[in-house]
PyMOL CGO cylinders between C-alpha atoms (Angstrom):
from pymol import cmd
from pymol.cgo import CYLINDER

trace = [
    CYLINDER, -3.02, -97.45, -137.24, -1.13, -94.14, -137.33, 0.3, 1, 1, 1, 1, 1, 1,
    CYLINDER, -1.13, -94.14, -137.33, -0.04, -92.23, -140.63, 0.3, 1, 1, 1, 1, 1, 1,
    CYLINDER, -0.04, -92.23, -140.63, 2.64, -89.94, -139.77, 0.3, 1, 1, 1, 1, 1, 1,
    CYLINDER, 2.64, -89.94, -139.77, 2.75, -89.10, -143.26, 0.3, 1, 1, 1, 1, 1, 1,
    CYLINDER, 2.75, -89.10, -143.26, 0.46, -86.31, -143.74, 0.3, 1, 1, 1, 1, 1, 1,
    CYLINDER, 0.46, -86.31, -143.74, 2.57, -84.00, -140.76, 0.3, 1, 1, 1, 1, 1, 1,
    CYLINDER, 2.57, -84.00, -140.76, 5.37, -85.10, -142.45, 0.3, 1, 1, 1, 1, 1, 1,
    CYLINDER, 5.37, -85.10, -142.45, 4.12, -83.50, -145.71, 0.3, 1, 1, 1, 1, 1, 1,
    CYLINDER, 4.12, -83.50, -145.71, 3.03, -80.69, -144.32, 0.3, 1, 1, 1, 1, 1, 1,
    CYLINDER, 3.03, -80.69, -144.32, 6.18, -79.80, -142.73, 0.3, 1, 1, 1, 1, 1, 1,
    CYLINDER, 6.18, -79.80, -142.73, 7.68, -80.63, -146.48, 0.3, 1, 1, 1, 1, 1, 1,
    CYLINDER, 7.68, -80.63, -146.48, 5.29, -78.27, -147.81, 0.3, 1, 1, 1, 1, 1, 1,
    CYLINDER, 5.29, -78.27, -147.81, 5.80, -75.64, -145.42, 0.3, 1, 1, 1, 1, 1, 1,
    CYLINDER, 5.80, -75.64, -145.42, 9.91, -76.05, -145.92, 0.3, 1, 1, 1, 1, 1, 1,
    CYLINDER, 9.91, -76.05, -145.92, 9.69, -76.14, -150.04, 0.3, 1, 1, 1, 1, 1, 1,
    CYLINDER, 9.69, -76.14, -150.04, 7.54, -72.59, -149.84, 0.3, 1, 1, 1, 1, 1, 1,
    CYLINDER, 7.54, -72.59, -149.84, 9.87, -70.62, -147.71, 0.3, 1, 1, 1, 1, 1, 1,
    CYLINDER, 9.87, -70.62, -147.71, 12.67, -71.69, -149.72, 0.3, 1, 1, 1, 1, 1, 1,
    CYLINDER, 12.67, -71.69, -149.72, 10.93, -70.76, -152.62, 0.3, 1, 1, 1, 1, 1, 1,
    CYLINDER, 10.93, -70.76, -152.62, 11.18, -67.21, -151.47, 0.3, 1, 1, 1, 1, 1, 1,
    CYLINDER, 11.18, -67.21, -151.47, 11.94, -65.06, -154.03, 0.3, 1, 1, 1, 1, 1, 1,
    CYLINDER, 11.94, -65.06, -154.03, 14.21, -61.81, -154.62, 0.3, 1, 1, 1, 1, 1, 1,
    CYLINDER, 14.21, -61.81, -154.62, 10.94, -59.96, -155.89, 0.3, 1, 1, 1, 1, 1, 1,
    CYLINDER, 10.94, -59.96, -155.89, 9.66, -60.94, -152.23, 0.3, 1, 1, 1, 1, 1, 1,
    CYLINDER, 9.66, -60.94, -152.23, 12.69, -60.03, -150.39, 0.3, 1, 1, 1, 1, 1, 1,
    CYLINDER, 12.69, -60.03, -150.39, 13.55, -56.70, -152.18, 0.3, 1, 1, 1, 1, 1, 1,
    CYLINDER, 13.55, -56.70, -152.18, 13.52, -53.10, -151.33, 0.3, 1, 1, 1, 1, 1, 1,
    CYLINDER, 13.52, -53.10, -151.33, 11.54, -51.41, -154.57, 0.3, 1, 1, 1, 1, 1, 1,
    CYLINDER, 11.54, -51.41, -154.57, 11.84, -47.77, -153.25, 0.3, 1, 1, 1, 1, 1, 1,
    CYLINDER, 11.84, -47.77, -153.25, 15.65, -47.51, -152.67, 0.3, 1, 1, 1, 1, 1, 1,
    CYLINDER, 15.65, -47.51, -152.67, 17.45, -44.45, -153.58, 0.3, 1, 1, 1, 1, 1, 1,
    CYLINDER, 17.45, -44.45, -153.58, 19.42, -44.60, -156.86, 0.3, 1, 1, 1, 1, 1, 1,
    CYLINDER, 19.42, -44.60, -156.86, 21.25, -41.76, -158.27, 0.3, 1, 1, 1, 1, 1, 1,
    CYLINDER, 21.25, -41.76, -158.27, 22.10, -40.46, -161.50, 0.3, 1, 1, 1, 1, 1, 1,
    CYLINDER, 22.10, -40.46, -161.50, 25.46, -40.65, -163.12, 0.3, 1, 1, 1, 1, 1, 1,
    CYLINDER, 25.46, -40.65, -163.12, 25.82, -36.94, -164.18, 0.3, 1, 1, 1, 1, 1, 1,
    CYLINDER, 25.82, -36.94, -164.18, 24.82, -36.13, -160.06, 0.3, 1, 1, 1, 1, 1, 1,
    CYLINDER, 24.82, -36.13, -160.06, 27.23, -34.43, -158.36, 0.3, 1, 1, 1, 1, 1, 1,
    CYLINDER, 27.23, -34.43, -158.36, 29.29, -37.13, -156.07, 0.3, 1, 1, 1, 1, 1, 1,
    CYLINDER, 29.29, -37.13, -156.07, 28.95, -34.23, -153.14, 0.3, 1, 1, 1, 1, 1, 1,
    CYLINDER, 28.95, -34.23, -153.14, 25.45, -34.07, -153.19, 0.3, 1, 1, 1, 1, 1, 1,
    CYLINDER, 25.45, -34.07, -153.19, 25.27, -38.27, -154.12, 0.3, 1, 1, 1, 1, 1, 1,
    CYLINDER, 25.27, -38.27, -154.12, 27.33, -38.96, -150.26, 0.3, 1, 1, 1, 1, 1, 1,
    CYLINDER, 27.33, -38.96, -150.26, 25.00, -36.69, -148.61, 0.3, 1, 1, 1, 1, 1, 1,
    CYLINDER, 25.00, -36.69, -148.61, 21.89, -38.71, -149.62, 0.3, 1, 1, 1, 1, 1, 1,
    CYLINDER, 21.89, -38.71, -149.62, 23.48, -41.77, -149.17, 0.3, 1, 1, 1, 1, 1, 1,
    CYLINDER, 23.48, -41.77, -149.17, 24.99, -40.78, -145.30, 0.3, 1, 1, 1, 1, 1, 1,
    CYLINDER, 24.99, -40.78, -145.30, 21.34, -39.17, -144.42, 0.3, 1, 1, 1, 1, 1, 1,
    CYLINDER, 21.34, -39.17, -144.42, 19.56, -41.77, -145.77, 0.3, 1, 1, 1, 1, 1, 1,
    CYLINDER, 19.56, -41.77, -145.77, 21.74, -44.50, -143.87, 0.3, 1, 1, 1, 1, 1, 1,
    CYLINDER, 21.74, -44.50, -143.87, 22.59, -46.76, -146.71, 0.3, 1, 1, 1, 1, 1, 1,
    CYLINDER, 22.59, -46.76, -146.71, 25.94, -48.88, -147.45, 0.3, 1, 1, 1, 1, 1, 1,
    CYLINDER, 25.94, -48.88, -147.45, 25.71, -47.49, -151.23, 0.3, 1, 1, 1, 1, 1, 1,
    CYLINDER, 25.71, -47.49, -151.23, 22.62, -46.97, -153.96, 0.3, 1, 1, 1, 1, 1, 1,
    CYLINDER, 22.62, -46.97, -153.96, 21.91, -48.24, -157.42, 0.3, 1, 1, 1, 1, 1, 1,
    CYLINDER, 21.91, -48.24, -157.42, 23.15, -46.09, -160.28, 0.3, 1, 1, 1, 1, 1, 1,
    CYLINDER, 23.15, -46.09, -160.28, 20.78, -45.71, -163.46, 0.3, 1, 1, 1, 1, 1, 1,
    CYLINDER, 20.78, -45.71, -163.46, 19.66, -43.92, -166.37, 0.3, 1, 1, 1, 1, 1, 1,
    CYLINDER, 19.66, -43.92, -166.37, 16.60, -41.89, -167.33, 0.3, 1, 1, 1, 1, 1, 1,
    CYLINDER, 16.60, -41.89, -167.33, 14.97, -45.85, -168.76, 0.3, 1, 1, 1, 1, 1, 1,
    CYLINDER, 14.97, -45.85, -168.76, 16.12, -47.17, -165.20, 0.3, 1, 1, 1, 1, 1, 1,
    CYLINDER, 16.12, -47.17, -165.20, 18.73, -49.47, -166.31, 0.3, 1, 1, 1, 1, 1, 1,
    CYLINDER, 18.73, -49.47, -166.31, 21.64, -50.10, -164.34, 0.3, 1, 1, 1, 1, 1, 1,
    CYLINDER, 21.64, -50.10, -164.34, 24.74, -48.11, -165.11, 0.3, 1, 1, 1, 1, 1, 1,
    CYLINDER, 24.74, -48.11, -165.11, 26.79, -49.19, -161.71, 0.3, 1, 1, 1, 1, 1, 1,
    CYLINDER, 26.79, -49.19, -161.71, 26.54, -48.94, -158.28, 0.3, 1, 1, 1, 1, 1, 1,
    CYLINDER, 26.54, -48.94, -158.28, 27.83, -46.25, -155.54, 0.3, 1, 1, 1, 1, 1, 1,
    CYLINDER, 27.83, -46.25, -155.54, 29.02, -47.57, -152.67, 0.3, 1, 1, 1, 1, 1, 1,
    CYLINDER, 29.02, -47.57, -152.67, 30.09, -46.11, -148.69, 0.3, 1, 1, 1, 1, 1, 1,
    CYLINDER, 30.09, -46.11, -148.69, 33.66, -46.78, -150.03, 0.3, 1, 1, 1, 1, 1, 1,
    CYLINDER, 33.66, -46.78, -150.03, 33.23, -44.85, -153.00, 0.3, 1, 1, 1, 1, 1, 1,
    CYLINDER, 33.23, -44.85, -153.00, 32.46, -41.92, -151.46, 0.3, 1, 1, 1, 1, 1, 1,
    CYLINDER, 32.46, -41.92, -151.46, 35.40, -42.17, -148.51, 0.3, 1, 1, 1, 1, 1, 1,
    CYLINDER, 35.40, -42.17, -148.51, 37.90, -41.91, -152.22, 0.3, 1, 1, 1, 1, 1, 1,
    CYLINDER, 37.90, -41.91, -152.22, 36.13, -38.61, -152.96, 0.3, 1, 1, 1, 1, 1, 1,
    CYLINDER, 36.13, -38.61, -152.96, 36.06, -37.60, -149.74, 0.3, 1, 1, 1, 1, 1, 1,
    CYLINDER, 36.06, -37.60, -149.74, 39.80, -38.15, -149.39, 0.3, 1, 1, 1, 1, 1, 1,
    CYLINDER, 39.80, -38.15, -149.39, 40.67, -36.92, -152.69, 0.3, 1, 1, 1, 1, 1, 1,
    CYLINDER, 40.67, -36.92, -152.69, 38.44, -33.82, -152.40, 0.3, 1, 1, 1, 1, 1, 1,
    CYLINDER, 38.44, -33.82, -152.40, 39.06, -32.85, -148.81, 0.3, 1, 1, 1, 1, 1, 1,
    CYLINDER, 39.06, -32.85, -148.81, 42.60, -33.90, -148.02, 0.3, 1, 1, 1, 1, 1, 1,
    CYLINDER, 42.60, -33.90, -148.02, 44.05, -33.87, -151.24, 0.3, 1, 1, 1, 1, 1, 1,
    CYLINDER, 44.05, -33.87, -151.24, 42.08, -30.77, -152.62, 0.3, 1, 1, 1, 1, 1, 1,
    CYLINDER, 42.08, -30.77, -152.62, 41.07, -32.41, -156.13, 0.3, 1, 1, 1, 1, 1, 1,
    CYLINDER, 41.07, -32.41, -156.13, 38.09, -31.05, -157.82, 0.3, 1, 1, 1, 1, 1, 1,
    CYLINDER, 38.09, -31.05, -157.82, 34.93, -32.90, -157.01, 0.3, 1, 1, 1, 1, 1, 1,
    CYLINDER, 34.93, -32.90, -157.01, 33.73, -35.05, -159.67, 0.3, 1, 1, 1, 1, 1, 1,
    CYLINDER, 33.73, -35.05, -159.67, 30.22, -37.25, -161.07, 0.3, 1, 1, 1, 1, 1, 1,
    CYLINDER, 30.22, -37.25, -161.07, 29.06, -39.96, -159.54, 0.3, 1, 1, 1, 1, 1, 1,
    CYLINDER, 29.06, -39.96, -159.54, 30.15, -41.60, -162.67, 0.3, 1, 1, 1, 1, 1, 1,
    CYLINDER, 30.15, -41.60, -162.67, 33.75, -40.85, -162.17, 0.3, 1, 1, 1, 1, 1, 1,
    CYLINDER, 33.75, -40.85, -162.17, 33.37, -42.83, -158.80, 0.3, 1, 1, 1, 1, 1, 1,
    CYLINDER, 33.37, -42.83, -158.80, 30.80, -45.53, -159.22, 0.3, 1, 1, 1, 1, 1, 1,
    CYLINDER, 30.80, -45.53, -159.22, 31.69, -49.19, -159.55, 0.3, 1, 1, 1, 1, 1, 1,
    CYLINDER, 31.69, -49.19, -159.55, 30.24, -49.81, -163.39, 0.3, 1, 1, 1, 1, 1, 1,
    CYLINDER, 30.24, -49.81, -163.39, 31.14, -53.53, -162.86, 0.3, 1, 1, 1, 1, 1, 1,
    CYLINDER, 31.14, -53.53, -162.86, 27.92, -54.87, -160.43, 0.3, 1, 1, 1, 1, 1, 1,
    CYLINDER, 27.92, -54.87, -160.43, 26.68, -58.22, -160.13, 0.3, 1, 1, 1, 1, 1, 1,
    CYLINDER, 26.68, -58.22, -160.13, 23.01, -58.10, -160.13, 0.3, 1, 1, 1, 1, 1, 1,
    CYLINDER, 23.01, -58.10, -160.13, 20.34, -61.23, -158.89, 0.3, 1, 1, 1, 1, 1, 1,
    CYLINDER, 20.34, -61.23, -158.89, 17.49, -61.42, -161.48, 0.3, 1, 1, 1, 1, 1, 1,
    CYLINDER, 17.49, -61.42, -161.48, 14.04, -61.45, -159.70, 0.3, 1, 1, 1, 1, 1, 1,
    CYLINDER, 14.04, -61.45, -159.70, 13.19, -64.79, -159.52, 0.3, 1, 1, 1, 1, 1, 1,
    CYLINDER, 13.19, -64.79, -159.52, 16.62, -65.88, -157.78, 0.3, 1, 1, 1, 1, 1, 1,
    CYLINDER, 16.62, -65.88, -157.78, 15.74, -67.89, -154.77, 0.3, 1, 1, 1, 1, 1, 1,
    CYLINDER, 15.74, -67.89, -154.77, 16.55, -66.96, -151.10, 0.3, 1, 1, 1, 1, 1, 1,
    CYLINDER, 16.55, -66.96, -151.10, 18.90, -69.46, -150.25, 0.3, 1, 1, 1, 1, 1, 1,
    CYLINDER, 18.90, -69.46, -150.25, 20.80, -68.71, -153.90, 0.3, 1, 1, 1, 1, 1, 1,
    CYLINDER, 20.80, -68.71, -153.90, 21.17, -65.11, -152.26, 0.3, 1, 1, 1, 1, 1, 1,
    CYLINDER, 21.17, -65.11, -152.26, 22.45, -66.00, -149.02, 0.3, 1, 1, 1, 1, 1, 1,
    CYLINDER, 22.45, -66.00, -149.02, 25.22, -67.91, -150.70, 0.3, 1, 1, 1, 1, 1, 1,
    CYLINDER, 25.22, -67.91, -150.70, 26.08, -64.76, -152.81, 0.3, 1, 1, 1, 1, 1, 1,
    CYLINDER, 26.08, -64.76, -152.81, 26.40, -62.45, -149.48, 0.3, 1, 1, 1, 1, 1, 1,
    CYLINDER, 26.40, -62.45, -149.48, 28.54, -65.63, -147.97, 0.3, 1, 1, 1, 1, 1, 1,
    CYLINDER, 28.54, -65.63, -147.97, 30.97, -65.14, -151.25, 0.3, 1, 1, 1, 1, 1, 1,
    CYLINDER, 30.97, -65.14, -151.25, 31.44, -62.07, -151.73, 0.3, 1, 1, 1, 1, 1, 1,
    CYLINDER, 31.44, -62.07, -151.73, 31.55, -58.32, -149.09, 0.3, 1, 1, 1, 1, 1, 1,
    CYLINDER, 31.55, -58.32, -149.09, 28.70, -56.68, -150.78, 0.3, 1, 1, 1, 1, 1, 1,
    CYLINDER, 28.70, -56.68, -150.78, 25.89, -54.90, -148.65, 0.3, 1, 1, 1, 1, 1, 1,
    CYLINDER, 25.89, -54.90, -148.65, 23.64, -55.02, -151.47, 0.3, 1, 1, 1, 1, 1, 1,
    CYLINDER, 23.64, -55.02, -151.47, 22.55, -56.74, -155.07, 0.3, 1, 1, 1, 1, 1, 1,
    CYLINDER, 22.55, -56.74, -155.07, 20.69, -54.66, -157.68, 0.3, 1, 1, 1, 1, 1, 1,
    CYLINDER, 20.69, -54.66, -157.68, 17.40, -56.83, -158.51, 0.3, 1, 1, 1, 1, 1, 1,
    CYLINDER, 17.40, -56.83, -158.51, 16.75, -56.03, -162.29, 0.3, 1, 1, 1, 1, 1, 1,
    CYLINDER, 16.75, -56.03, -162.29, 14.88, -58.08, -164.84, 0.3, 1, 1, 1, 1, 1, 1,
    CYLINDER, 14.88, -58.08, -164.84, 15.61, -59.35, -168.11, 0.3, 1, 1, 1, 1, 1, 1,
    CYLINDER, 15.61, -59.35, -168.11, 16.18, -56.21, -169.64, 0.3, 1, 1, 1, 1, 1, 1,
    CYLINDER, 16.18, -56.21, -169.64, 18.70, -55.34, -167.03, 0.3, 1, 1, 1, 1, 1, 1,
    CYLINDER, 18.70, -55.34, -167.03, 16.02, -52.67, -165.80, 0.3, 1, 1, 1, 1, 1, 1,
    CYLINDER, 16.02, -52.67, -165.80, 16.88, -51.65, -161.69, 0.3, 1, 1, 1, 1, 1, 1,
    CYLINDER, 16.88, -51.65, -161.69, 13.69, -53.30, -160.09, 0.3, 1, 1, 1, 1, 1, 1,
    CYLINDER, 13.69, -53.30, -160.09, 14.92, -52.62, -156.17, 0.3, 1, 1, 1, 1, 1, 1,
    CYLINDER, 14.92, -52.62, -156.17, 17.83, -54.14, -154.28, 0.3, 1, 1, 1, 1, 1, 1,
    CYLINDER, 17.83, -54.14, -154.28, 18.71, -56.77, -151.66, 0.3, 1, 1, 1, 1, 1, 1,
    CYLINDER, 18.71, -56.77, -151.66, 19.85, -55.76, -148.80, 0.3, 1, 1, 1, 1, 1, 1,
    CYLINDER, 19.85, -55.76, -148.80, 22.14, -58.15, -147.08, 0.3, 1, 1, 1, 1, 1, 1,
    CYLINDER, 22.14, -58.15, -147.08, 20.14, -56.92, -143.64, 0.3, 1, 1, 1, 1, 1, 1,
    CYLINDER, 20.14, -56.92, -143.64, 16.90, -57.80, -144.91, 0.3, 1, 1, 1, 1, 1, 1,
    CYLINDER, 16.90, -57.80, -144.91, 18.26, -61.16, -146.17, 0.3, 1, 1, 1, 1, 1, 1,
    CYLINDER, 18.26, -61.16, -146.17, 19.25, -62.21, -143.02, 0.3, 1, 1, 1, 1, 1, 1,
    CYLINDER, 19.25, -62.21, -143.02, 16.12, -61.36, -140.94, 0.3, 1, 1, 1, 1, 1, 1,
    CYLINDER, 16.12, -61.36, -140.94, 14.01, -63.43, -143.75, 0.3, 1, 1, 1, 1, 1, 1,
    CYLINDER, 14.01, -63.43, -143.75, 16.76, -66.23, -143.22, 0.3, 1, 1, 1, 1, 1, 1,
    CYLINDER, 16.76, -66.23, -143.22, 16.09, -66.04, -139.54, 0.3, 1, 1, 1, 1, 1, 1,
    CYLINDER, 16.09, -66.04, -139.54, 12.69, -66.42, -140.56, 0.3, 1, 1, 1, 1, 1, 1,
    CYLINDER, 12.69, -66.42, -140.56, 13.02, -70.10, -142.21, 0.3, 1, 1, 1, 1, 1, 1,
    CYLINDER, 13.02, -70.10, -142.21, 12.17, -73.38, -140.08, 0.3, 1, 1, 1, 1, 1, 1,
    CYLINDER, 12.17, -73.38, -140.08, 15.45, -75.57, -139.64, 0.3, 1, 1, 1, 1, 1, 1,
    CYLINDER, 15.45, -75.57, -139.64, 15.18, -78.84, -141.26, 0.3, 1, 1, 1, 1, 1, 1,
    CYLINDER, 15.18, -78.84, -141.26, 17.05, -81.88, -139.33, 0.3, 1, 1, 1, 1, 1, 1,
    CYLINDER, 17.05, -81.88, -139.33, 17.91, -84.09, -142.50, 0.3, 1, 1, 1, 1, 1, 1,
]
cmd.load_cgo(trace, "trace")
């Protein structure tokens, strides 16, 4: 007699732990993040020579405070170069309003978020709100590429 059970729950077991994937697993911990009272001049040059889509704003305790985004910086750079304002903080142009994943949200939770909504990256924080790293949706996709396909 033949048991096809046990490859069957091996492949189960192998399926349940890369779904399991955390964002603590998937995250970036050494991302840039800026300060609010940084000069927005200085805050698009690290984010254009660093090659990012936008960084994590926090305080001296780490908590997030917002997020500054590619976009962000193309309204200072038009109000500042073709409108001749005065250049501001990053505070006056960072999105304060973020929504974060907590560290233990699962992969596939994630990939639904980046389906929803045009963001190139979530803030990972932990209970405290405290900036832990970030999810890049790049990275999310290469560890989605990753993933066995299931047939049921």
């Amino acid at each position: 007699m033949v048991s096809y059970n046990q490859p069957l729950r091996e492949a189960l077991n192998i399926v349940e732990q890369e779904v399991e994937v955390t964002a603590a697993q998937v995250m970036e911990r050494s991302h840039l993040s800026l300060d609010p009272s940084m000069s927005i001049i200085e805050a698009s040059e690290l984010i254009s020579s660093h090659k990012l889509t936008g960084a994590p704003v926090v305080n001296q305790k780490n908590m997030l405070l917002g997020i500054l985004s590619e976009k962000d910086c193309m309204k200072y750079l038009l109000d500042v170069k073709y409108y001749n304002g005065p250049a501001g903080m990053v505070r006056d142009y960072m999105s304060s309003t973020v929504m974060t994943i907590h560290e233990s949200e699962k992969i596939l939770y994630m990939a639904e978020l980046f389906i929803k909504n045009n963001y190139q990256l979530y803030p990972v924080v932990d209970d405290d709100g405290i900036l832990l790293g970030v999810v890049q949706r790049s990275k999310l996709f290469k560890e989605l590429c990753k993933l066995s396909q299931t047939s049921w």
